[in-house]
C-alpha positions as CSV (number, residue, x, y, z in Angstrom):
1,X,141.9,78.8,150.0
2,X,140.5,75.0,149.3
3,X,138.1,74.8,147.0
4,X,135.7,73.3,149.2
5,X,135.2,76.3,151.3
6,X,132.6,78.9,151.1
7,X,133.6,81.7,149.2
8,X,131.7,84.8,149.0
9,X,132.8,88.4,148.0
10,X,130.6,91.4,148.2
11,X,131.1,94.6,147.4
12,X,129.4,98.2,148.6
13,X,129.7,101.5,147.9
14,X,129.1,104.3,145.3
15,X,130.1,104.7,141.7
16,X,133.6,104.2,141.9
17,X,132.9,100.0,143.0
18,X,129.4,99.9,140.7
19,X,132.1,100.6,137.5
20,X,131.0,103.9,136.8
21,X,133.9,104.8,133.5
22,X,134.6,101.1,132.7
23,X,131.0,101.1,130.3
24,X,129.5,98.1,128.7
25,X,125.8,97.3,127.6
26,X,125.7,94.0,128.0
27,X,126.2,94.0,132.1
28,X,123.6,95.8,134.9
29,X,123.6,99.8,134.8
30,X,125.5,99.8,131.4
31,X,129.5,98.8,133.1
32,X,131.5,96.1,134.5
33,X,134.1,97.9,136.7
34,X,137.3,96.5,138.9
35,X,134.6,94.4,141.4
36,X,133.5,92.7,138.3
37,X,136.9,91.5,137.5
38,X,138.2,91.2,140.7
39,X,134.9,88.6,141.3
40,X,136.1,86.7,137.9
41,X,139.6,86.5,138.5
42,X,138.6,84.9,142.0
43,X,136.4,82.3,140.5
44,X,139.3,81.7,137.5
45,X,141.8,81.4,140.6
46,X,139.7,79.2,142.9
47,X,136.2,77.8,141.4
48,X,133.3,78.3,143.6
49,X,133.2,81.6,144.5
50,X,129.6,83.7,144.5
51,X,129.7,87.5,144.3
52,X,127.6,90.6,145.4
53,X,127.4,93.8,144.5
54,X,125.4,96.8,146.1
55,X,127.3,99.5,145.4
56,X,124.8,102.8,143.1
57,X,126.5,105.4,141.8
58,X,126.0,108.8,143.6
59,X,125.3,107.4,147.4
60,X,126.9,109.2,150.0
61,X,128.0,107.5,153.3
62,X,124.6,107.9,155.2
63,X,122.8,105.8,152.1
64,X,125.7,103.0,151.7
65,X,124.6,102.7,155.5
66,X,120.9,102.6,155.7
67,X,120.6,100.4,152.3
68,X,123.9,98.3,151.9
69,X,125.3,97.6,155.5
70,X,123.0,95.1,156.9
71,X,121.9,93.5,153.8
72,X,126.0,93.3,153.3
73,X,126.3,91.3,156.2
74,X,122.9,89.4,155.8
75,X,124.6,87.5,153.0
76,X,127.6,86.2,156.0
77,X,130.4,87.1,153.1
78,X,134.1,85.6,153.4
79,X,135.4,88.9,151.4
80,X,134.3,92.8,151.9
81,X,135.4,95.6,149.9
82,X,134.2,99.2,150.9
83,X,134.9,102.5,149.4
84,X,132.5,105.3,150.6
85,X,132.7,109.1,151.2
86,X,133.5,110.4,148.2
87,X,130.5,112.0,147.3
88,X,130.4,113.0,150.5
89,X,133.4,115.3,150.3
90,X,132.4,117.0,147.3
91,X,129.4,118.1,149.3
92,X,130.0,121.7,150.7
93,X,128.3,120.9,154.0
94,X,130.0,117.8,155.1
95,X,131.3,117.5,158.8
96,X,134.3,115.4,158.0
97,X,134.5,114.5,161.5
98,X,131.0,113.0,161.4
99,X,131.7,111.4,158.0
100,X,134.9,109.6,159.1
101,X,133.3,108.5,162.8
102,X,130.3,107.2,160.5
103,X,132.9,105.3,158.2
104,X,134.7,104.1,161.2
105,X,131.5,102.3,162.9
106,X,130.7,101.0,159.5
107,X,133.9,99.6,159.2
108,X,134.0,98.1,162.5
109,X,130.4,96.5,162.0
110,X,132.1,94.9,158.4
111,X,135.1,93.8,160.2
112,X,133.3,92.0,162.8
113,X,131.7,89.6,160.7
114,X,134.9,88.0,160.3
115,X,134.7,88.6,156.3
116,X,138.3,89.6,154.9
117,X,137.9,93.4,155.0
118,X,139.4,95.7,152.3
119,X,139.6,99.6,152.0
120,X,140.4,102.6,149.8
121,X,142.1,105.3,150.4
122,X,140.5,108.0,147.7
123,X,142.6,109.5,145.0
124,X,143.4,113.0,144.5
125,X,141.9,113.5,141.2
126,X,143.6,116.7,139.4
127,X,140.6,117.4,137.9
128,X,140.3,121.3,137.8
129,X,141.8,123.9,140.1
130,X,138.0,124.4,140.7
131,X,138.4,121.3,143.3
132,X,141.5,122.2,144.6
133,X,140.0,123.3,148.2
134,X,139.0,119.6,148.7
135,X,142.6,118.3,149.2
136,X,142.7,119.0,152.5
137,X,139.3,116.9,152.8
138,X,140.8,114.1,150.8
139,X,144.0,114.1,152.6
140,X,141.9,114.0,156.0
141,X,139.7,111.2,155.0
142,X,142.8,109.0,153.5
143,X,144.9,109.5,156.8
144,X,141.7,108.8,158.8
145,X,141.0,105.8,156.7
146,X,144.8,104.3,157.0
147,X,144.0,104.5,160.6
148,X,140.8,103.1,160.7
149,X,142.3,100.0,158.8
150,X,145.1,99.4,161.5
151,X,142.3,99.5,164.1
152,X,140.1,96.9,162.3
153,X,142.9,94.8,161.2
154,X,141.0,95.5,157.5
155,X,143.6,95.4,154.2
156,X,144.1,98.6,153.0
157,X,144.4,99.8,149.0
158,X,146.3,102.8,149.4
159,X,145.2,104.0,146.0
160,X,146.6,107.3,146.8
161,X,149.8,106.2,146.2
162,X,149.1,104.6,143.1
163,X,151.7,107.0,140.3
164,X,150.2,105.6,137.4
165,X,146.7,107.4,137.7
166,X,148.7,110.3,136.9
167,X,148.2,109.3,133.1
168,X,144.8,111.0,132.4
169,X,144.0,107.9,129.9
170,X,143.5,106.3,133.6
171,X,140.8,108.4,134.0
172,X,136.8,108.7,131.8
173,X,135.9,111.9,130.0
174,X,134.6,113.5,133.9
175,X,137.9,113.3,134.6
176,X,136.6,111.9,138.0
177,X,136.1,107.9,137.8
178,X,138.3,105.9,135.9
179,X,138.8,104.5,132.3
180,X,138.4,101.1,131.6
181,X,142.2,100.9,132.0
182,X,141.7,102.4,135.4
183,X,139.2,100.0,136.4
184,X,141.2,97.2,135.1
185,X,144.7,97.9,136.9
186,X,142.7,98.5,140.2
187,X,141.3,95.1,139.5
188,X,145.0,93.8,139.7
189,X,146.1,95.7,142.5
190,X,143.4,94.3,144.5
191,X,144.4,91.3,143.3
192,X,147.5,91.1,144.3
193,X,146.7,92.6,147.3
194,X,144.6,89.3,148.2
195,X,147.5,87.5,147.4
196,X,145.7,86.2,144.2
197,X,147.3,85.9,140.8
198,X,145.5,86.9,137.4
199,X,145.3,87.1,133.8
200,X,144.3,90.6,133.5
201,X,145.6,92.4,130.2
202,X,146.8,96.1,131.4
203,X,146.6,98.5,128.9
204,X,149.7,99.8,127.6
205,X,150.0,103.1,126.5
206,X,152.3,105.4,124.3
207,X,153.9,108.4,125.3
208,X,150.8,110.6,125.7
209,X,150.8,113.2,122.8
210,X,151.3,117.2,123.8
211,X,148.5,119.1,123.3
212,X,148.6,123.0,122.5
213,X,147.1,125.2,124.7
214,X,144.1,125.9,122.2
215,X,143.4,122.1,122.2
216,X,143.4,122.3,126.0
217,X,141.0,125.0,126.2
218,X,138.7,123.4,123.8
219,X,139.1,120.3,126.2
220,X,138.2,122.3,129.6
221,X,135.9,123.9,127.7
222,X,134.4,120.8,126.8
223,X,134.1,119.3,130.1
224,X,132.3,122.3,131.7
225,X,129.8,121.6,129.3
226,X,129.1,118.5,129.2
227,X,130.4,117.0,133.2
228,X,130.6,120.3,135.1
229,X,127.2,122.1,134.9
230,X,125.1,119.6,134.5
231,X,126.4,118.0,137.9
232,X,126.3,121.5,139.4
233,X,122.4,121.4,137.5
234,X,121.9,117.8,139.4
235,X,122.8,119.6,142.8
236,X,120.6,122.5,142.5
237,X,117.7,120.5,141.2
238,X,118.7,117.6,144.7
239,X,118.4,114.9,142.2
240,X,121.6,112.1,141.6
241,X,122.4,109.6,138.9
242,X,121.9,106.7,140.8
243,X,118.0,108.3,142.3
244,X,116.6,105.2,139.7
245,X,119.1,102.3,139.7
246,X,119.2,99.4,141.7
247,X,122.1,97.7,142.7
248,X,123.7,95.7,139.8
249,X,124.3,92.0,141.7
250,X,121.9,92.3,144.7
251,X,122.3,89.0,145.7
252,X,124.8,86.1,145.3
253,X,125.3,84.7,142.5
254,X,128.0,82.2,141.2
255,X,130.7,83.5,139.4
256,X,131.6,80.9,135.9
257,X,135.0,80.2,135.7
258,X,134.9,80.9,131.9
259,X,133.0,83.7,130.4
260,X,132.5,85.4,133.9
261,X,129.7,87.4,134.3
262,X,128.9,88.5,131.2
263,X,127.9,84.8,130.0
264,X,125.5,85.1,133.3
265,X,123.9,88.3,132.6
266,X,123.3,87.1,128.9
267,X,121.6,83.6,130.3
268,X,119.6,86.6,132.6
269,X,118.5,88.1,129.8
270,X,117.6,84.8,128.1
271,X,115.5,84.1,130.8
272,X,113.7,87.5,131.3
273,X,112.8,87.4,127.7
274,X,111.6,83.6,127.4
275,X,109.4,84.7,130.9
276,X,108.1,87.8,129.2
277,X,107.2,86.1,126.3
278,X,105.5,83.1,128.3
């Protein structure tokens, strides 16, 4: 793409495109995430590109919808990326049918603009055998979403498919959004995906190390306590983590092609002080 042309990516969805797992203080919300890098990479690749991003943890599809859609295509982006419906799936009530028409109009609307469209197929996390009755809802909504992208002519991330998430060093203490080494080889495999080299360092790992069965009932354990009933607390109580964030790069703003977007969110913060102290 010449440099001359507009370049805008912007990105919607829940916690899985905010960053949720791939944490750091200095950014909005506390992470960076693949969209992050994906946005640098761009700008690195091809100076000049602005990025967006809407996506809040915890949304399901009708939020992403009602708060992200138009505001999405407001901004008359060259580049989409949308992964939604996976808190959706996780909630007992949900009409899949309903959920996947609801992604499929979205889609179409996002495709329509023209913008370079890109979709997720969603992972099937071995969490816990707790989850296991959701398979067949994830295997529904990727099947449904492969098709979905041949009717829209969108790109599609079969992340599915993707053999090395089945290292659980890809993957955050909830075992359900990725490690900073998850978010990172997304990052390239979206990348690559548009066709658009980078300088991302994956993180190479050892041979994991066995654990005994007493250290991996400490672990399970470990993660009831501190993931499991507190999310099942969140449910009973109807409240989410994302009830009080805003999105972390509303509007455009142009990506530096060295020190990405952590040099712009310190020269934010510059600025918010110097105002607060005017």
């Amino acid at each position: 793409m010449p440099d001359h042309e507009r370049k805008l990516y912007v990105a919607i969805g829940d916690s899985f495109t905010e960053g949720v797992g791939d944490w750091n203080k200095q950014l909005p919300n506390g992470v960076r995430g693949w969209a992050d890098r994906v946005a640098e990479q761009l700008a690195k690749d091809s100076p000049g590109w602005q990025y967006a991003n809407l996506a809040v943890r915890s949304k399901r599809m009708r939020h992403i919808i009602a708060d992200q859609l138009e505001p999405a295509v407001a901004m008359n982006p060259t580049l989409i990326t949308l992964y939604a419906g996976g808190n959706d799936i996780m909630d007992l009530g949900t009409s899949m049918e309903k959920l996947m028409a609801d992604y499929r109009w979205m889609a179409k609307r996002l495709a329509a603009t023209g913008a370079r469209l890109v979709l997720f197929t969603g992972y099937n996390v071995k969490v816990s055998l707790l989850l296991e009755p959701l398979k067949k809802r994830n295997a529904y909504f990727n099947e449904q979403v492969r098709a979905i992208a041949k009717e829209t002519g969108a790109l599609l991330l079969d992340y599915e498919t993707f053999t090395e998430y089945e290292d659980r060093r890809m993957w955050g203490d909830d075992r359900l959004h990725m490690s900073k080494a998850g978010h990172k080889y997304l990052a390239h495999r979206v990348l690559k995906l548009l066709g658009v080299k980078d300088s991302i360092k994956l993180t190479l790992f050892e041979p994991p190390e066995r654990r005994s069965l007493r250290q991996r009932a400490a672990e399970q354990r470990q993660w009831i306590n501190d993931w499991v009933l507190p999310l099942m607390g969140r449910k009973v109580r109807g409240v989410t983590m994302g009830d009080h964030l805003s999105a972390r790069w509303p509007r455009p703003v142009a990506v530096p092609k060295k020190g990405g977007l952590r040099k712009l969110a310190k020269k934010q913060r510059r600025a918010e002080r110097a105002r607060r102290a005017a």
